[in-house]
N, C-alpha and C positions, 0 to 999 in steps of 0.2 A: 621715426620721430627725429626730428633735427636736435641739433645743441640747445638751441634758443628755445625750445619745446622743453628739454632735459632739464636746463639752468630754470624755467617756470615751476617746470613740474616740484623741483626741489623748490624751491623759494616758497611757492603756495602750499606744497604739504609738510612744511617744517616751520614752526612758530617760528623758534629760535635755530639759526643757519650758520655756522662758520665755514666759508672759504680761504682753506690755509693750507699751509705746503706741511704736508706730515699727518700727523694725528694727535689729538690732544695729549697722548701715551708718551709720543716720540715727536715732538716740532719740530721740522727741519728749519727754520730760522729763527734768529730772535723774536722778528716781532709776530707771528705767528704761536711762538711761548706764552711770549705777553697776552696776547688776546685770551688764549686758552686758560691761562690763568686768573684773568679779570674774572670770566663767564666761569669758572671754574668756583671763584669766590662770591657768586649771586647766589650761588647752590641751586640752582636749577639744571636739570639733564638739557643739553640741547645737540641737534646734530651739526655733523662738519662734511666735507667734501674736501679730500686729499689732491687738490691740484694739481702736484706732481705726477701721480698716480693717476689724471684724467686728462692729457693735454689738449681735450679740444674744447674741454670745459674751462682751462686756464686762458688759449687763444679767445676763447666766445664772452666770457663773461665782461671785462672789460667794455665790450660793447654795448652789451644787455644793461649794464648796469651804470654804467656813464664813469663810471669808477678802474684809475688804471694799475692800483696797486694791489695786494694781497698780505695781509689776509682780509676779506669784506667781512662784515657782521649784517643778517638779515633779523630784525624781529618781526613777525605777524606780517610779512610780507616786502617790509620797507629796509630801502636801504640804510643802516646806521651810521655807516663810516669803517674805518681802518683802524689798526690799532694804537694810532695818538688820542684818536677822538673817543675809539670804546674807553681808552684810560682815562682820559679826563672827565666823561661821563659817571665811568667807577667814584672817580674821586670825591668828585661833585655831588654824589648820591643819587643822581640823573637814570645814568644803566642799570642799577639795581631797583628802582620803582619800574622800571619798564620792564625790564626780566618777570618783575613781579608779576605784571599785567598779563604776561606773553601765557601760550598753552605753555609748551616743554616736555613733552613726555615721550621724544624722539630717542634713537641713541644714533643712527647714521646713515647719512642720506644716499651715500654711493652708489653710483648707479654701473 
C-alpha cells in the first residue's frame, strides 16, 4: 500500500483525525497542544497520527491534502484546517456543532 493509500485509509476510517507531532498525552509543539486541547474540549474521542513518529506520512500529506502545515484536523473525511482555524471554529461554536455531527469512537489511527 502506498502513503497516499495509508493517509486515505486514515482520513476515511476516522471520523474525527488529528495529524500532529506527538500525541494528545505529550504534544511536541505548541500548536499541536492547541488543537488537541480544542478537540479535547468538544469531548468527543477522536484519533491522531504522530507525524513525527511517521515521516513519510508527514512528507505525503501535505500533498494529499493541499495543506502545508501540521497539525491538520480531518472531520467525516474533510479537510478542517490547522490549528488557528480549529481555534476559531472552537470559539465561534462552529467545531463543536461539527464534532457534534462527526462518528468519534476512534482512539488511534497509527499505522
Amino acid at each position: 500500500m502506498s502513503t497516499e493509500e495509508t493517509i486515505q485509509e486514515q482520513i476515511n476510517g476516522n471520523s474525527i483525525l488529528l495529524y500532529m507531532k506527538g500525541n494528545p498525552e505529550q504534544p511536541m509543539c505548541g500548536f499541536s497542544a492547541q488543537a488537541t486541547q480544542v478537540l479535547m474540549a468538544c469531548g468527543k474521542r477522536f484519533a491522531y497520527v504522530d507525524i513525527l513518529s511517521n515521516p513519510e506520512i508527514r512528507a505525503t500529506l501535505p500533498k494529499v491534502s493541499n495543506w502545508p502545515t501540521f497539525p491538520q484536523l480531518f472531520v467525516d473525511g474533510e479537510l478542517i484546517g490547522g490549528c488557528d482555524i480549529v481555534t476559531e471554529m472552537y470559539e465561534q461554536g462552529e467545531l463543536q456543532a461539527l464534532i457534534d455531527k462527526a462518528g468519534g469512537d476512534e482512539a488511534e489511527a497509527e499505522s
